[in-house]
C-alpha positions in Angstrom: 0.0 19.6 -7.8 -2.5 21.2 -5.9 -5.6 22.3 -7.4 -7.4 24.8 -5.5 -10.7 26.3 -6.6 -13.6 23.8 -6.8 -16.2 25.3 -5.0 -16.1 27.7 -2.6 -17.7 26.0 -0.1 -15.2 23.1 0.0 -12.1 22.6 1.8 -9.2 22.2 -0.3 -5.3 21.5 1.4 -2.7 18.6 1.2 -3.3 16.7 3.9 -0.5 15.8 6.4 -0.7 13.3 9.0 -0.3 13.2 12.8 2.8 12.6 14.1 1.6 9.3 14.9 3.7 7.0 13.0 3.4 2.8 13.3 4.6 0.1 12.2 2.4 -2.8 12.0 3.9 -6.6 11.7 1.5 -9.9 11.4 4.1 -12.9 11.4 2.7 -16.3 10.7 4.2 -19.6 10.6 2.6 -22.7 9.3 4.7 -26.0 10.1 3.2 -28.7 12.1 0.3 -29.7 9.5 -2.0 -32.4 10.7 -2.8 -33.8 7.0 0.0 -32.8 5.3 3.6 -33.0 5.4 5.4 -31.0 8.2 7.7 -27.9 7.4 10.8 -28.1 9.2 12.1 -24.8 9.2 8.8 -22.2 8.9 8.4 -22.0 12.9 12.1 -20.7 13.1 11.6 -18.6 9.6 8.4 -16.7 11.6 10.0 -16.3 15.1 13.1 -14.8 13.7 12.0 -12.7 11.2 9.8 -11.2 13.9 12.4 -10.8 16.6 14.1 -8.8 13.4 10.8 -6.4 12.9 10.3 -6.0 16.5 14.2 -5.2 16.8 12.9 -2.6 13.7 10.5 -0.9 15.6 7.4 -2.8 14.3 4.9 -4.0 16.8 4.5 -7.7 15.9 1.3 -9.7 16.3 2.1 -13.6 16.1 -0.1 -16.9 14.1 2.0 -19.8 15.1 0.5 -22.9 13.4 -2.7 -21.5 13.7 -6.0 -22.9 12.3 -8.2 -21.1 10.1 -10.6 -20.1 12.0 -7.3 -18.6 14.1 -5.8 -17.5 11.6 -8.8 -15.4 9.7 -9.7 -13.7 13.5 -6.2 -12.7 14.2 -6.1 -11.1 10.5 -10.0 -9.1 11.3 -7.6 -7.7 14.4 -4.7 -6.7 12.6 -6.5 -5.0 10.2 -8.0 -2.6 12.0 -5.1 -2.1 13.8 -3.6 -1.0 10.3 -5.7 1.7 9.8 -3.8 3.9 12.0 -0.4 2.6 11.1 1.9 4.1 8.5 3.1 0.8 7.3 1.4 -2.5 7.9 3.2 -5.9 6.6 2.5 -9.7 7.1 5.2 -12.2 6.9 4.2 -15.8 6.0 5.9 -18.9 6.1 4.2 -22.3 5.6 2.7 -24.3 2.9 1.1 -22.0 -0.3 -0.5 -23.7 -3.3 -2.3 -22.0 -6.5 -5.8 -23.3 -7.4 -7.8 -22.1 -10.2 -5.4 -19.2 -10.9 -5.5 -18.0 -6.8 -2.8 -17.5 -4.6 -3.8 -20.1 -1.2 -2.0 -20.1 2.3 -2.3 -23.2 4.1 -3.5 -23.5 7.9 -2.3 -26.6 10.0 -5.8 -28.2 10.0 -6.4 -28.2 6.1 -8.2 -31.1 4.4 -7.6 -31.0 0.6 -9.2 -33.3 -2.0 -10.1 -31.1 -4.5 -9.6 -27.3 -5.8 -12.8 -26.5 -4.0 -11.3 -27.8 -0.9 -8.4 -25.5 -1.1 -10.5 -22.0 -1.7 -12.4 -23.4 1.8 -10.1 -24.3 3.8 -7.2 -21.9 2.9 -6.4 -18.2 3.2 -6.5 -16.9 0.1 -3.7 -13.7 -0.9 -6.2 -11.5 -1.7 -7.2 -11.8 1.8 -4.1 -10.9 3.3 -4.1 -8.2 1.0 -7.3 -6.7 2.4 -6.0 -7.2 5.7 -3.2 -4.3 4.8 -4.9 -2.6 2.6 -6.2 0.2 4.7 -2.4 1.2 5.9 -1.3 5.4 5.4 1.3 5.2 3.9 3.0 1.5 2.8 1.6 -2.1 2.2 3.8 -5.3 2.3 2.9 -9.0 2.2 6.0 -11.2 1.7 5.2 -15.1 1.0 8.4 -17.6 1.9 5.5 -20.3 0.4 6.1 -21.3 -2.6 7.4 -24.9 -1.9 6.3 -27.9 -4.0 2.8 -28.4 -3.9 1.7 -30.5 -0.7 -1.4 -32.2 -2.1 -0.2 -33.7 -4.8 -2.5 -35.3 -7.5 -5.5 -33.9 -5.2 -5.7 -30.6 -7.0 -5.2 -29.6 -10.2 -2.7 -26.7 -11.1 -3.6 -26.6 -14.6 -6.9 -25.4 -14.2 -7.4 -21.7 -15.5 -8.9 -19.0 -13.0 -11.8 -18.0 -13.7 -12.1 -14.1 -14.5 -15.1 -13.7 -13.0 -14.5 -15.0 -9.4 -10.5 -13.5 -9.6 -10.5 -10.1 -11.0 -7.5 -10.4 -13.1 -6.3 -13.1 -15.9 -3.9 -15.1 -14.1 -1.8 -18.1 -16.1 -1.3 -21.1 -14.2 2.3 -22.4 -13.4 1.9 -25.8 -12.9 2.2 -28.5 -10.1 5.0 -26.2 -8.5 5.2 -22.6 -7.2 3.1 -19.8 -6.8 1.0 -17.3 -9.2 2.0 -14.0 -10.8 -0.2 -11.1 -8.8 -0.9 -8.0 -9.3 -1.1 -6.1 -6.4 -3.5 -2.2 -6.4 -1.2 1.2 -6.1 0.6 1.5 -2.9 1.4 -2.1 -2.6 3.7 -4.9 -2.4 3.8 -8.5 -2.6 7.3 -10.4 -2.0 7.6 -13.9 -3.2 10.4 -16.0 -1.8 10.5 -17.6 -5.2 9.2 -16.2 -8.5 6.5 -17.7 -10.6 6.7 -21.3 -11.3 10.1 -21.8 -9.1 10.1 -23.5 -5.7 11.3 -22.0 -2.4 13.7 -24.0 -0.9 12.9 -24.8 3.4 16.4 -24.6 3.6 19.2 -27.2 5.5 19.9 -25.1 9.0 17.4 -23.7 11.0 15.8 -20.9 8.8 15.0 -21.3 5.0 17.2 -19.0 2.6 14.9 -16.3 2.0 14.3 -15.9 5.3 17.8 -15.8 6.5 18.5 -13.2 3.7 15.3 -11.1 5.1 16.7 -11.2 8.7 20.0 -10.2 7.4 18.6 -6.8 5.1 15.7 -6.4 7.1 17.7 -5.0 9.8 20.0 -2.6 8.2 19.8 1.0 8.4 20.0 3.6 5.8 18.8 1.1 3.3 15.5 1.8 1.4 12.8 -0.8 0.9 12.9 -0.7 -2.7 16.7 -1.6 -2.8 16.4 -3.7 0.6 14.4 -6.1 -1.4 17.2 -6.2 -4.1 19.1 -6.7 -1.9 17.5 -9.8 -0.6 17.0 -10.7 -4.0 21.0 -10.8 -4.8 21.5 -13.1 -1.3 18.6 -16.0 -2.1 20.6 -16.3 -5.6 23.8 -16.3 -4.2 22.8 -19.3 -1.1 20.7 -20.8 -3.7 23.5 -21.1 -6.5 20.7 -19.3 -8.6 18.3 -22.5 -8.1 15.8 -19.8 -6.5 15.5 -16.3 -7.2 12.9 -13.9 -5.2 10.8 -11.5 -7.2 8.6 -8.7 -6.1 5.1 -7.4 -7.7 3.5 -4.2 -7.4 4.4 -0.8 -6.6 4.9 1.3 -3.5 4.3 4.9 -3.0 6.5 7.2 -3.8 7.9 8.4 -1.1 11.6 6.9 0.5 10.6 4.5 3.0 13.6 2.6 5.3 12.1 -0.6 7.5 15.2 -0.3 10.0 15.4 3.5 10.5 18.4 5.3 8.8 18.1 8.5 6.3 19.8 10.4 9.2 19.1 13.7 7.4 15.6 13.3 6.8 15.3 12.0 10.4 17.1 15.6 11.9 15.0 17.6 9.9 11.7 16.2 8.8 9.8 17.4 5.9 6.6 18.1 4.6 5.0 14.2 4.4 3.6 15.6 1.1 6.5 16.7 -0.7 8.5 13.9 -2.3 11.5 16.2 -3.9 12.2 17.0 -0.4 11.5 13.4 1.1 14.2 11.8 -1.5 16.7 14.6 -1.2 17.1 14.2 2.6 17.4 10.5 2.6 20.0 11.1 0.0 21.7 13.5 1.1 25.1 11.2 1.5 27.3 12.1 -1.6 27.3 8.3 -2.6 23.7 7.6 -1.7 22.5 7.9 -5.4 24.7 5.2 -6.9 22.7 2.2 -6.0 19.6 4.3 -6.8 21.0 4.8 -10.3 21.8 1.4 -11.0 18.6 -0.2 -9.7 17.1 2.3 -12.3 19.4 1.2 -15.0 17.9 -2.6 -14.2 14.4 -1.3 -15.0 13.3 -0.3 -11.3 10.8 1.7 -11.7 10.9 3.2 -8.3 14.5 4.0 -8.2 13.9 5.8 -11.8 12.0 8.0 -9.4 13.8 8.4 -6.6 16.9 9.2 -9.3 14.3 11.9 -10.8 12.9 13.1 -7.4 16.5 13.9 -6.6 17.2 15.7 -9.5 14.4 18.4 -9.2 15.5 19.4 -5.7 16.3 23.5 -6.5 18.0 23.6 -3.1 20.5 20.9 -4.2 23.4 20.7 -6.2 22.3 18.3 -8.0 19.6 20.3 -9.3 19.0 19.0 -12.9 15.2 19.8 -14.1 16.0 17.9 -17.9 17.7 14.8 -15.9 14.7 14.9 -13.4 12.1 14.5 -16.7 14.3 12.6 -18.3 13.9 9.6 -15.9 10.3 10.6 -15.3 9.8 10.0 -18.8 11.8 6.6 -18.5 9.6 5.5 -15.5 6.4 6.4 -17.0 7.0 4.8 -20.5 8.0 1.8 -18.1 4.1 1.7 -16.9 5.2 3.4 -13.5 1.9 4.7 -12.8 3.1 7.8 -10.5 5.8 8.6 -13.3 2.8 9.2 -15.8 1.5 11.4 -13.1 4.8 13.5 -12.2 5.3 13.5 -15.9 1.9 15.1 -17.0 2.7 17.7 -14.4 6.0 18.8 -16.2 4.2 18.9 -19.1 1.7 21.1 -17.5 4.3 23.5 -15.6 7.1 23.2 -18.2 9.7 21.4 -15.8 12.9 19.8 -17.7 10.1 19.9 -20.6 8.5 23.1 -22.9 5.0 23.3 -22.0 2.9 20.6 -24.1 -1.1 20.8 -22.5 -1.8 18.0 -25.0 0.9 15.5 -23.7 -0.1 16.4 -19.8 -3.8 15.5 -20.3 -2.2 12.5 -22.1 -0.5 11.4 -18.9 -2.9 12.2 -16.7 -5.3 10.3 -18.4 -2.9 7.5 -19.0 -2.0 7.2 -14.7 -5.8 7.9 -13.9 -6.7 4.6 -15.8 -4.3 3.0 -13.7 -6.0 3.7 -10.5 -3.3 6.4 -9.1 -5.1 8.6 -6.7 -3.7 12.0 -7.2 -3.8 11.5 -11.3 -7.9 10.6 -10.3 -8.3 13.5 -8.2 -6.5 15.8 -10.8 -8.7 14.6 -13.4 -11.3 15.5 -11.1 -10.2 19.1 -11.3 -9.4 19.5 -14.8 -13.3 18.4 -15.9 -14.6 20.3 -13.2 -12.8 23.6 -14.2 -12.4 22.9 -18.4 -8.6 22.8 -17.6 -5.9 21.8 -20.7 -8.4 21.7 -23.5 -11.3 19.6 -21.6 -15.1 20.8 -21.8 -16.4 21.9 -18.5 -17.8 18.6 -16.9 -19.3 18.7 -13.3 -20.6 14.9 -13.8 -17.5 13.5 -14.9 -15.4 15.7 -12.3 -17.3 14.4 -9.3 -17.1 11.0 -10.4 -13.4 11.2 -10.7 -13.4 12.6 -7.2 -15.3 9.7 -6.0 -12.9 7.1 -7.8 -10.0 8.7 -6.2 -11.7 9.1 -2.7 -12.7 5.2 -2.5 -8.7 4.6 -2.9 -8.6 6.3 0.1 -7.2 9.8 -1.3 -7.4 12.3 1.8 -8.7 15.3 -0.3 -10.7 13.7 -2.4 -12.8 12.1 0.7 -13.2 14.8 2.7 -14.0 16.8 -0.1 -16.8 14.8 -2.3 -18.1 13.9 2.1 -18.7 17.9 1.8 -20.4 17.7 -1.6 -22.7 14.8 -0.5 -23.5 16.5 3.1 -24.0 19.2 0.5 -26.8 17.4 -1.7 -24.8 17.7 -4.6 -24.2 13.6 -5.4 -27.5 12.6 -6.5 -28.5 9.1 -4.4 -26.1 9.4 -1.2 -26.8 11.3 1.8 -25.9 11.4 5.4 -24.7 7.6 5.9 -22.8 8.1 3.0 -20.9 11.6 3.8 -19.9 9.9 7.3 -18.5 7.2 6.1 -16.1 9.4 4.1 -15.5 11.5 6.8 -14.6 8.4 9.3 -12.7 7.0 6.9 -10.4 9.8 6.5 -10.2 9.9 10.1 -8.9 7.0 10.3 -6.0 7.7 7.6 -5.1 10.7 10.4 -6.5 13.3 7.7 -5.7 16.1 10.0 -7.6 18.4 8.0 -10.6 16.5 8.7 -9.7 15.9 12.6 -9.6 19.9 12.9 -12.8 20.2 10.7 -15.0 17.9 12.5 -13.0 18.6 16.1 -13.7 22.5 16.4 -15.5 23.3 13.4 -18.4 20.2 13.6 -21.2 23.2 12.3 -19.6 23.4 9.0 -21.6 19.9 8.7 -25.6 19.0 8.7 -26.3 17.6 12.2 -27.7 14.4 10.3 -24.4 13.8 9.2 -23.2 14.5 12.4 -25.1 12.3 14.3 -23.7 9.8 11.9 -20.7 10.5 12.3 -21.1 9.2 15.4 -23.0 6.2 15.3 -20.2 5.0 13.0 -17.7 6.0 15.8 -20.1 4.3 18.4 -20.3 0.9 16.2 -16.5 0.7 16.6 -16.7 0.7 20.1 -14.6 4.3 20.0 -17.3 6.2 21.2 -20.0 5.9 23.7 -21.9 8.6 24.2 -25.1 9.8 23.0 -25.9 10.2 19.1 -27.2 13.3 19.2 -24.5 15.5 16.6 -23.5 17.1 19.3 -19.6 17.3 19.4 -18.8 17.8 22.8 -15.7 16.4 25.0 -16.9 13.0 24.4 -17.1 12.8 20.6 -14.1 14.7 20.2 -11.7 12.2 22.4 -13.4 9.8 20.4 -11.9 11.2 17.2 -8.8 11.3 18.3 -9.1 8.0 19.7 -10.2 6.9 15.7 -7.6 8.9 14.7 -4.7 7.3 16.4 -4.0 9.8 18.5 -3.9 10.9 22.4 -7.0 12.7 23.2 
């Protein structure tokens, strides 16, 4: 839903992005450990899952048995790089341990005698999940690492995370395995083996999960959500059921295939913004929606989306606005945070559904408290105009637009950037706006590009010359930092951007 009259001096559009479209790989493999036992199979695992992403189209970056200190720079790297990529995803391979109720990769030069030792000298998940996080459109991290715990009596699983250092209660599973996550919006973290189960290293030259990866990863026309299924049905299978895969988290919602495929979606691209259309073309085969169906039957919340998304298409035959809310009702009663969202807006409009205000403020409420962007930046909206029964709330609006544009939401940035360069948010100013403003940059806001590319007057020269600073500190621009937005500053944009200037 687009909401468009906030104020009037505020810029208001879905924002598309550039035809620029990456795909970012970081591949690391973890075998020959100088003080614990050696992996056999993790180097193989790493070099052939990348050859498969590379053979995908993903530009690969490499950390073969690389320290931490090696490991942590090549990480900085590749997350910047991610910025300007649609999709960024790190493969791992290699020891992985939980201590205190975190999620620990091992480098090859670990020392371990205590849990302490392991939150030093490991990489923790939440790391490589910061190292993603910054990706358009789709965040991966997939762990083959949950095999038997190499330090033995040196740690102790048992003991509890603490809440306060963690974020989030996490159980522990004992001396083997990995810990549950739970990943933000947007996201998705692959274990090779769930919770508590070991991942096997495997008898040939790759381990099973990663042979099953290198076998889905590369096949067209199949989307991510049922790729890792997919995977998921193979590991089982080699495995005899002794080790079953299991994914956390929840990607967005449009169709997304690794290896290419959707051939209609690919001859006639749609609006990046408009997932009805998205699904509709990459299903457009008349026996597409089967799998999608069935995955939904098995409680995949996704799929129960994709199924829905299909369904509200007006331009298909398959049209079916009741069967659309139906399994947009099913998905959000799941806890599928973007089905409370696409339900509260058939509520609203009366799609599938008879009007109910009362139950679309429900679901909007009820998605917003799960951190989904557009459900924040709706919310925004609806205190800020005294929409579906709310008072009239300027405070509460704004600070709704500020949730939603520190996840990154490209209206919701460039718009409360306009209200601070305005004055309007009491305690931010210049430094604040630009760092808005380049960060929407970097997402390949396009609306911002054009703003600040050929309209730079509509902002305060102090937030300008800010502007570029920021652009200056990461080495994209070099000129002088005067808010002046000549040649210079405008290739450097661009250059921020992603694009060609």
């Amino acid at each position: 839903m687009l909401r468009k009259t906030l104020l009037a001096l505020i810029l208001l559009i879905l924002v598309p992005f550039p035809a620029l479209a990456e795909k970012v790989a970081l591949v690391i493999g973890m075998g020959a450990y100088q003080h614990v036992v050696q992996l056999k199979n993790t180097i193989n695992d790493a070099r052939n899952v990348g050859a498969t992403l590379e053979k995908a189209g993903f530009k690969v970056t490499y950390a073969i048995d690389a320290s931490q200190t090696e490991l942590l720079d090549t990480m900085q790297t590749f997350s910047f790089d991610a910025e300007t990529a649609d999709i960024a995803l790190i493969y791992y391979a290699g020891h992985g341990v939980e201590a205190s109720g975190e999620n620990y990769l091992i480098p090859v030069d670990a020392q371990v005698k205590s849990n302490k030792d392991v939150q030093r000298v490991g990489v923790s998940l939440a790391q490589m999940l910061k190292a993603v996080e910054a990706a358009r459109k789709m965040r991966v991290v997939i762990l083959d690492a949950c095999r038997n715990n190499p330090f033995g009596d040196l740690i102790d699983t048992t003991v509890k995370a603490d809440p306060a250092k963690a974020g989030t209660d996490s159980r522990s599973t004992g001396p083997s395995g990995l810990a549950p996550v739970n990943p933000d919006q947007g996201t998705m973290v692959a274990f090779a083996a769930k919770e508590g189960q070991v991942a096997l290293d495997g008898v040939g030259g790759d381990s099973p999960y990663a042979t099953a990866l290198m076998d889905v990863l590369g096949q067209p026309d199949l989307e991510i959500s049922l790729m890792f299924r997919k995977v998921r049905d193979e590991v089982l299978k080699a495995t005899q059921n002794l080790q079953e895969p299991y994914t956390y988290g929840s990607l967005s919602g449009e169709p997304f295939f690794l290896a290419g495929g959707a051939d209609a979606a690919a001859a006639a691209p749609v609006d990046p913004n408009n997932r009805v259309a998205q699904w509709s073309a990459a299903f457009a085969k008349p026996d597409a929606e089967a799998a999608l169906r069935t995955a939904a039957d098995q409680g995949d919340t996704r799929s129960m989306m994709g199924v829905a998304y299909l369904h509200q298409d007006a331009s298909d035959k398959r049209f079916d606005p009741v069967l659309a809310f139906t399994y947009f009702k099913r998905a959000a009663e799941a806890g599928s945070a973007e089905g409370q969202f696409e339900l509260a807006k058939s509520y609203e409009k009366g799609v599938g559904v008879a009007p109910d205000p009362a139950q679309a403020l429900h679901w909007y409420e009820e998605s917003a408290k799960q951190g989904f962007p557009d459900a924040l930046n709706d919310m925004g909206f609806l205190y800020f105009q005294g929409e579906l029964g709310l008072p009239k709330d300027a405070a509460k609006g704004i600070d709704y637009f500020r949730q939603a544009a520190d996840l990154r939401h490209p209206e919701a940035m460039f718009n409360y950037a306009r209200m601070i360069d305005l004055g309007q948010i009491k305690g931010q100013g210049p430094k604040d706006a630009a760092r808005y403003i380049y960060s929407s940059i970097r997402i390949g806001a396009q609306v911002v590009i054009d703003q600040v590319t050929t309209n730079s007057e509509s902002f305060t020269k102090k937030t300008r010359i800010e502007l570029q600073k920021l652009l200056k500190d990461h080495q994209f621009f070099d000129g002088k930092t005067d808010g002046k937005f000549g040649p210079g500053t405008v290739a450097a944009i661009n250059l921020a951007a992603g694009l060609k200037s």
